[in-house]
PDB file of N, CA, C and O in Angstrom:
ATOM      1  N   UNK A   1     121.235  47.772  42.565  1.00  0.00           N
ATOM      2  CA  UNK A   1     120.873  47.722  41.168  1.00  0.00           C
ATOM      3  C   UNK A   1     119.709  46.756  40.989  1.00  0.00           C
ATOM      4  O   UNK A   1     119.549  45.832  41.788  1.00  0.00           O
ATOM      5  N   UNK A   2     119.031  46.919  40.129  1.00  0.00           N
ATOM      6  CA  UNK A   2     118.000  46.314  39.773  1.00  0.00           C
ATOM      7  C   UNK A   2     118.032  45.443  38.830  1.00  0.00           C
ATOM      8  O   UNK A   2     118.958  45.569  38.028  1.00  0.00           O
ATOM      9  N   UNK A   3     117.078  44.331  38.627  1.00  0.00           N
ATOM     10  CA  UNK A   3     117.476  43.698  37.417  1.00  0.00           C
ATOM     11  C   UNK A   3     116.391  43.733  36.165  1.00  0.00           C
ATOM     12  O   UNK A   3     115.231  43.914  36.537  1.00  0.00           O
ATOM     13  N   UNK A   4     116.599  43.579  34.662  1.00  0.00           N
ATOM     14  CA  UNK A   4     115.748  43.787  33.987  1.00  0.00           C
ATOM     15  C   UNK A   4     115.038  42.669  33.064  1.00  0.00           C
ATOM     16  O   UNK A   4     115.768  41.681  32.981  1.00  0.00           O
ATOM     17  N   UNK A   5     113.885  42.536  32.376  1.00  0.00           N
ATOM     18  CA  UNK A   5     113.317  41.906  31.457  1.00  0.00           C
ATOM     19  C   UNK A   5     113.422  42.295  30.519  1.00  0.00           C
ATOM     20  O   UNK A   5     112.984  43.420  30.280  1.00  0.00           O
ATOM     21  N   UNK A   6     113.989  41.617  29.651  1.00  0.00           N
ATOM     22  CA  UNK A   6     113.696  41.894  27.882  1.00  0.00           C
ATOM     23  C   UNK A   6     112.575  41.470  27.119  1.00  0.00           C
ATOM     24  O   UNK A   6     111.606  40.870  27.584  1.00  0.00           O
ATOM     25  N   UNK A   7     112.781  41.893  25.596  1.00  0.00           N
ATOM     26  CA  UNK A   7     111.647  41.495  24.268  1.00  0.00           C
ATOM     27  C   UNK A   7     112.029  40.152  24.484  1.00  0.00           C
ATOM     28  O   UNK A   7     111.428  39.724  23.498  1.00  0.00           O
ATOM     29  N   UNK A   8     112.758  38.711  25.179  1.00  0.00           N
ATOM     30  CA  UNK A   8     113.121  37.582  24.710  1.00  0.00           C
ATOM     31  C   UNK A   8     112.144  37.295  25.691  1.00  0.00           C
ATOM     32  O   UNK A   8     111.743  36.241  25.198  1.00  0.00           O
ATOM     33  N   UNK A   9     111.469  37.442  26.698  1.00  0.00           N
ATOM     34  CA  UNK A   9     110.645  37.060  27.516  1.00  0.00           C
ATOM     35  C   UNK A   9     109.745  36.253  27.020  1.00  0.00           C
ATOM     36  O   UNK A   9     109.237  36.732  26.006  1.00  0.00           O
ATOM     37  N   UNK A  10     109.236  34.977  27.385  1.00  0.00           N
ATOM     38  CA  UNK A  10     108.300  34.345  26.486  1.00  0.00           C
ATOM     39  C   UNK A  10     106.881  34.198  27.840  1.00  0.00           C
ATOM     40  O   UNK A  10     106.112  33.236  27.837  1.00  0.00           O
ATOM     41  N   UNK A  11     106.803  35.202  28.757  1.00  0.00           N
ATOM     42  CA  UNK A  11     105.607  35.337  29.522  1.00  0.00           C
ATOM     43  C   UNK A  11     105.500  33.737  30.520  1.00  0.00           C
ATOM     44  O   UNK A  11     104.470  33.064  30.479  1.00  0.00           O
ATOM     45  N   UNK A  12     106.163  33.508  30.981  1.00  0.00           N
ATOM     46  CA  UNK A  12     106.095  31.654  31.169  1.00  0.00           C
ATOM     47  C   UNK A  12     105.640  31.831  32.644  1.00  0.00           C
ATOM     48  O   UNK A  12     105.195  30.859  33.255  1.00  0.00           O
ATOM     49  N   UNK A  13     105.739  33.016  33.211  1.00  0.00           N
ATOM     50  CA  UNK A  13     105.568  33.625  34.751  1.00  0.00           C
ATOM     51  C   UNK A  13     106.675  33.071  35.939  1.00  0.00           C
ATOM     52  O   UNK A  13     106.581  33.234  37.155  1.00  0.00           O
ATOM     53  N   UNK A  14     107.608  32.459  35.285  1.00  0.00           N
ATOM     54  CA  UNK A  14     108.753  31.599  36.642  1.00  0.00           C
ATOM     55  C   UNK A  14     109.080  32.738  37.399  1.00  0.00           C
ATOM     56  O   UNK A  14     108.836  32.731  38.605  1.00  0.00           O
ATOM     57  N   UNK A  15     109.740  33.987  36.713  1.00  0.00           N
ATOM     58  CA  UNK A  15     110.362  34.734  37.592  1.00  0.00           C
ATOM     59  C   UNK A  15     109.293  35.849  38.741  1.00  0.00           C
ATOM     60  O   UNK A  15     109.618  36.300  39.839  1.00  0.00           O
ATOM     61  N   UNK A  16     108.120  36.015  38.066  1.00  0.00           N
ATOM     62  CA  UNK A  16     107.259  36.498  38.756  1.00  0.00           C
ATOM     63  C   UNK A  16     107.375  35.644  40.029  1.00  0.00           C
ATOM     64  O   UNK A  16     107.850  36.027  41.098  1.00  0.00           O
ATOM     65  N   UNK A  17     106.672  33.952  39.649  1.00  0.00           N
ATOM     66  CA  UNK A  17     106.182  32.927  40.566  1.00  0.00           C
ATOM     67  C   UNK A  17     107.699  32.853  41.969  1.00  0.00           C
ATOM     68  O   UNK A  17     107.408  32.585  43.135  1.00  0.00           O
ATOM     69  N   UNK A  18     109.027  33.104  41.595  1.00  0.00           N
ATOM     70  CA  UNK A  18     110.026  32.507  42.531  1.00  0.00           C
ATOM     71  C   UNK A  18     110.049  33.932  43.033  1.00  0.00           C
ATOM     72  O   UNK A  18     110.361  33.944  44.224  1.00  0.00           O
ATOM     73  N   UNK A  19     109.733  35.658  42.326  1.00  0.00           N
ATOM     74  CA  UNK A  19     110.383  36.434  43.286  1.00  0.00           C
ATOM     75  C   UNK A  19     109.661  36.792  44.641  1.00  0.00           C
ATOM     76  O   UNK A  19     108.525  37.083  45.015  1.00  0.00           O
ATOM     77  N   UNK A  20     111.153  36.585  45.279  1.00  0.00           N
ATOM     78  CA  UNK A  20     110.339  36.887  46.735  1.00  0.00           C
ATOM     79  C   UNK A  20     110.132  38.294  47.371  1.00  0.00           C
ATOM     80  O   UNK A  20     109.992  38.573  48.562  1.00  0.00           O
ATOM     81  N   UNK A  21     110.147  39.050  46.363  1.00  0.00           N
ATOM     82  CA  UNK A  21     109.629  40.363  47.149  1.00  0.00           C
ATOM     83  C   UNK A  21     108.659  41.345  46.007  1.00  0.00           C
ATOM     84  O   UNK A  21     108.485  42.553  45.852  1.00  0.00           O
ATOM     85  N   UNK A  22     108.128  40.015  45.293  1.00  0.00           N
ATOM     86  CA  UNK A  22     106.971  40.308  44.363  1.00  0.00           C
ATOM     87  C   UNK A  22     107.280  41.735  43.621  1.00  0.00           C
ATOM     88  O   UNK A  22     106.539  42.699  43.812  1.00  0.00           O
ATOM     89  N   UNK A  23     108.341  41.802  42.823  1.00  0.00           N
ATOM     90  CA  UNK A  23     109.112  42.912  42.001  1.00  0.00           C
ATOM     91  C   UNK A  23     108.465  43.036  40.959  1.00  0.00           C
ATOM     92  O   UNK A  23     108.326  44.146  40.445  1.00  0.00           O
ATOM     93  N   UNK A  24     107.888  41.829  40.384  1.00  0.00           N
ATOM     94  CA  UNK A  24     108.165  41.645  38.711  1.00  0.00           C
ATOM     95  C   UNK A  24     106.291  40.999  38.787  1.00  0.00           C
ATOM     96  O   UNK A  24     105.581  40.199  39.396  1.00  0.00           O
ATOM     97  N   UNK A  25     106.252  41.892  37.840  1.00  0.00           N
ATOM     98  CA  UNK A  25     104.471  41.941  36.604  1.00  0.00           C
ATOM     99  C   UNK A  25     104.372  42.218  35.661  1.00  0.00           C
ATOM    100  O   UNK A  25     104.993  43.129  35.115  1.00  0.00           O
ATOM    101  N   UNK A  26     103.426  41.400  35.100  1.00  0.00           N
ATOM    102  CA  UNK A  26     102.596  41.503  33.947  1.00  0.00           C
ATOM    103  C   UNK A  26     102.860  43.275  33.149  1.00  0.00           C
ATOM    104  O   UNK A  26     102.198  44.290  33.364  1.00  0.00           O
ATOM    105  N   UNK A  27     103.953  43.108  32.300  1.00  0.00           N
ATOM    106  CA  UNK A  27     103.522  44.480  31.425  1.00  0.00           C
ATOM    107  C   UNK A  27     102.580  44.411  30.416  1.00  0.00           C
ATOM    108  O   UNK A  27     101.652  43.607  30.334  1.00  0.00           O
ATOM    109  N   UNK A  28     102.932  45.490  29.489  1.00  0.00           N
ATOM    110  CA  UNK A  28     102.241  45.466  28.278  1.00  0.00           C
ATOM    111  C   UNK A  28     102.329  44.741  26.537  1.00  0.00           C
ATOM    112  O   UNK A  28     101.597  44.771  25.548  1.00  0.00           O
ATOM    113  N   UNK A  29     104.158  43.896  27.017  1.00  0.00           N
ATOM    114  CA  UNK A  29     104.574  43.008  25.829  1.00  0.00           C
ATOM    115  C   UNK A  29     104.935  41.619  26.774  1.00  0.00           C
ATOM    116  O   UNK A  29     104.679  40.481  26.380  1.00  0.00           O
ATOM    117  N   UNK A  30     105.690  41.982  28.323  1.00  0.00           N
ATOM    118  CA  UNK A  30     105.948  41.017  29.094  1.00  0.00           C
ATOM    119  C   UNK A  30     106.227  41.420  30.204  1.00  0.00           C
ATOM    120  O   UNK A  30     105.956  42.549  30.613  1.00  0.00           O
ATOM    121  N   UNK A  31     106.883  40.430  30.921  1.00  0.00           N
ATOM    122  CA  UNK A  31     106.745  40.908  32.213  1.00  0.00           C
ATOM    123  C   UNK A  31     107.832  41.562  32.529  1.00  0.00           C
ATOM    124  O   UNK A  31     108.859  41.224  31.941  1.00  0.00           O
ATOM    125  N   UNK A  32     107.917  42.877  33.727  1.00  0.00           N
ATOM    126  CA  UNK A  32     108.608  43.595  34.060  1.00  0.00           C
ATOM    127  C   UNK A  32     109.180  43.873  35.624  1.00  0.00           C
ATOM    128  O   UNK A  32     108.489  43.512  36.577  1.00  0.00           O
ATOM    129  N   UNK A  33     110.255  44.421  35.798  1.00  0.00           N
ATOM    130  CA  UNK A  33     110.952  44.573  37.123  1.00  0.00           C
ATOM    131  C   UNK A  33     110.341  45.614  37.867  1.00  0.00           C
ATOM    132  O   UNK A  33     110.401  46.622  37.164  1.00  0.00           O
ATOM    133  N   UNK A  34     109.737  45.883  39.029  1.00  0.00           N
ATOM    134  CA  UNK A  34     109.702  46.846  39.801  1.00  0.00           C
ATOM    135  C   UNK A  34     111.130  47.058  40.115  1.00  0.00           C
ATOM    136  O   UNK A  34     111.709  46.333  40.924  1.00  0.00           O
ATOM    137  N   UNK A  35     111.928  48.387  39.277  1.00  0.00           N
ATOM    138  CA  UNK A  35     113.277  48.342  40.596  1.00  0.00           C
ATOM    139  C   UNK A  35     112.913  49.231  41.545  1.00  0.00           C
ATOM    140  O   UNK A  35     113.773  50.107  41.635  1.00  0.00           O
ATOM    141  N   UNK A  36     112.100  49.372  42.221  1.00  0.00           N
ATOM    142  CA  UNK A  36     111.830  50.064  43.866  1.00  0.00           C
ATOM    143  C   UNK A  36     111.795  49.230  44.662  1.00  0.00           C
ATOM    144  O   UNK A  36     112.055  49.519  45.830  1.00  0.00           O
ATOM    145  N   UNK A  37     111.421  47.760  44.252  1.00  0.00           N
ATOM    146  CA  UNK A  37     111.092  46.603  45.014  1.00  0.00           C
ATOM    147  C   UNK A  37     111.987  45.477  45.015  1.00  0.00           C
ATOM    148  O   UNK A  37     112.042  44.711  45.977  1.00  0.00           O
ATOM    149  N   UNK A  38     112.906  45.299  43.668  1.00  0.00           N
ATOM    150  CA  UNK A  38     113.674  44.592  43.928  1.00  0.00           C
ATOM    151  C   UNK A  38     115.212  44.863  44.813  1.00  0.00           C
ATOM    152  O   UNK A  38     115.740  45.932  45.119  1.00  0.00           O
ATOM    153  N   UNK A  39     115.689  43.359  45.085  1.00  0.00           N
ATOM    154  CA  UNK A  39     116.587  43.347  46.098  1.00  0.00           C
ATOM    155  C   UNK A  39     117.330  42.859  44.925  1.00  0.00           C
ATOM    156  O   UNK A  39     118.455  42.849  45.424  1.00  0.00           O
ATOM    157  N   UNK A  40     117.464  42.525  43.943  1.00  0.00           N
ATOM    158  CA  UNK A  40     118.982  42.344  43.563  1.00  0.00           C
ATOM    159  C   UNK A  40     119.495  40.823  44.062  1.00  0.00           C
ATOM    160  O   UNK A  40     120.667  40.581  44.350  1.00  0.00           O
ATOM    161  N   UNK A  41     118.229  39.690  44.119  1.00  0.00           N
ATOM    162  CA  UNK A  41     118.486  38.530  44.624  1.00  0.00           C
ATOM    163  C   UNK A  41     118.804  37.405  43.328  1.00  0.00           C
ATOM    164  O   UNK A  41     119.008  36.237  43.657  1.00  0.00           O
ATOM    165  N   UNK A  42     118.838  37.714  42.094  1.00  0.00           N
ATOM    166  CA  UNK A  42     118.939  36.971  41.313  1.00  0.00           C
ATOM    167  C   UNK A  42     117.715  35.606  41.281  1.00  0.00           C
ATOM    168  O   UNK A  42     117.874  34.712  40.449  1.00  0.00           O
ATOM    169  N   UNK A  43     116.989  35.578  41.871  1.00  0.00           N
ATOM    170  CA  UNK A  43     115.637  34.402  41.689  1.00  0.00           C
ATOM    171  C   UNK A  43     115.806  34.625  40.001  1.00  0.00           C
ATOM    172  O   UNK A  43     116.599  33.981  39.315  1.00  0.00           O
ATOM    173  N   UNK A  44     114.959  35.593  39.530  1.00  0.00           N
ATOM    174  CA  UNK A  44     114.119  35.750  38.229  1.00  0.00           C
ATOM    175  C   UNK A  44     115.302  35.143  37.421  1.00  0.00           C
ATOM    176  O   UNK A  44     115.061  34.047  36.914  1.00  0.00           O
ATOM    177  N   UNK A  45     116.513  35.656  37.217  1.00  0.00           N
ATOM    178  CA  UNK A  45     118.076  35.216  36.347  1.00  0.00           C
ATOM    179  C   UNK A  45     117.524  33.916  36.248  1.00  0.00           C
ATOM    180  O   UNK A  45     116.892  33.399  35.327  1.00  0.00           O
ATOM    181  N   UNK A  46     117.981  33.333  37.708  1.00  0.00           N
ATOM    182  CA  UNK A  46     117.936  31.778  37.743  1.00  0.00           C
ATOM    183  C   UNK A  46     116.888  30.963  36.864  1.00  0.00           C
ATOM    184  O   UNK A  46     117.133  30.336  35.833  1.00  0.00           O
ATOM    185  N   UNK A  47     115.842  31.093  37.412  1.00  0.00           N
ATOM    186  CA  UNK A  47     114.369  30.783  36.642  1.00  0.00           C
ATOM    187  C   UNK A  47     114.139  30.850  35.294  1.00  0.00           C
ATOM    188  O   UNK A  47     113.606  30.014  34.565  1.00  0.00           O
ATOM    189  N   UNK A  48     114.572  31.878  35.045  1.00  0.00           N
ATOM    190  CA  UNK A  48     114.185  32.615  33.412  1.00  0.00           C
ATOM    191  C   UNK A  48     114.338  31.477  32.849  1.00  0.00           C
ATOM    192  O   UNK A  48     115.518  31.344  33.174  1.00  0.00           O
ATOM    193  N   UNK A  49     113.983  30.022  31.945  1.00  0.00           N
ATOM    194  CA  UNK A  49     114.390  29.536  30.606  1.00  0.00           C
ATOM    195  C   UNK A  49     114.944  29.973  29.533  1.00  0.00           C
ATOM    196  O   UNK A  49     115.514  29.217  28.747  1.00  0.00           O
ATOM    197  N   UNK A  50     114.838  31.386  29.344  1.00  0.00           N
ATOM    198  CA  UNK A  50     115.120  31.906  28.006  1.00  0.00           C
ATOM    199  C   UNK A  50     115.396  33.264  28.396  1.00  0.00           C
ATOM    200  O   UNK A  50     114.755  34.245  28.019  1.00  0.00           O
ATOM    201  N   UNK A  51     116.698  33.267  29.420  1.00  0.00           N
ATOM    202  CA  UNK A  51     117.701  34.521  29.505  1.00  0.00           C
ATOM    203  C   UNK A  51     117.462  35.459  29.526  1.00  0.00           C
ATOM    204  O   UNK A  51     118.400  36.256  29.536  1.00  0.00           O
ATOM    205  N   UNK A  52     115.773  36.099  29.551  1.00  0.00           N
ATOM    206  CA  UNK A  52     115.401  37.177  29.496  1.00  0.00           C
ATOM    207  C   UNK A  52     115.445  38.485  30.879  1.00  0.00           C
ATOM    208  O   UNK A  52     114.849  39.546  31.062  1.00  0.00           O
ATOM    209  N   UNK A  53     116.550  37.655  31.686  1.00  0.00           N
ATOM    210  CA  UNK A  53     116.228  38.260  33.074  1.00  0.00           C
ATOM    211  C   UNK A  53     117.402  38.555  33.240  1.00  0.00           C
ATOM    212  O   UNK A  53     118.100  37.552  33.096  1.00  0.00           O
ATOM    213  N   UNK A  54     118.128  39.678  33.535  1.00  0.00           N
ATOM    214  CA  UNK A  54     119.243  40.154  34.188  1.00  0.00           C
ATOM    215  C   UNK A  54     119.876  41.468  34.212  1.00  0.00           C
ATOM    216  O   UNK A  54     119.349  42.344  33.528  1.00  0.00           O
ATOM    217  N   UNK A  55     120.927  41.750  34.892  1.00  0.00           N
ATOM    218  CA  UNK A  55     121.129  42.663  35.957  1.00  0.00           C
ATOM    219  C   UNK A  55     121.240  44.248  34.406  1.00  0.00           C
ATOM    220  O   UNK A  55     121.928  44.264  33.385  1.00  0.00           O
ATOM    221  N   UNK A  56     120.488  45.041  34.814  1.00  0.00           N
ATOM    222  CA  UNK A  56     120.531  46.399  34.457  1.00  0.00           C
ATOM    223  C   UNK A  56     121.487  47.166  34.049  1.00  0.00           C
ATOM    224  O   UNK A  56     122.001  47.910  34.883  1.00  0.00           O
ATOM    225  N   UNK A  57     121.953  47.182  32.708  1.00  0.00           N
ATOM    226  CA  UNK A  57     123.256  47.921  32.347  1.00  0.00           C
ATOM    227  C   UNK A  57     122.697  49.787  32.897  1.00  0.00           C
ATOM    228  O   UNK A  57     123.480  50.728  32.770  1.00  0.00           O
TER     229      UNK A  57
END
């Protein structure tokens, strides 16, 4: 499973900067998950300040 970004995203780049298999970029309101690329490591969760990061209902 993949994990996702929401509208609460405030662009701060942590979860981009910690993931280690470079999943997550620059969208068009904020930043977003590659799920082809992510592993499901929880970095971005951790990082996020403002909860905008987690696992894909």
């Amino acid at each position: 499973m993949a994990r996702t970004i929401d509208e609460d995203c405030i662009n701060c780049g942590r979860c981009e900067e910690f993931c280690p298999v470079n999943a997550i970029y620059q969208g068009k309101e904020h930043r977003e998950v590659d799920a082809e690329k992510c592993i499901d490591c929880f970095a971005c969760e951790i990082e996020c300040p403002v909860n905008a990061a987690y696992l894909k209902p």
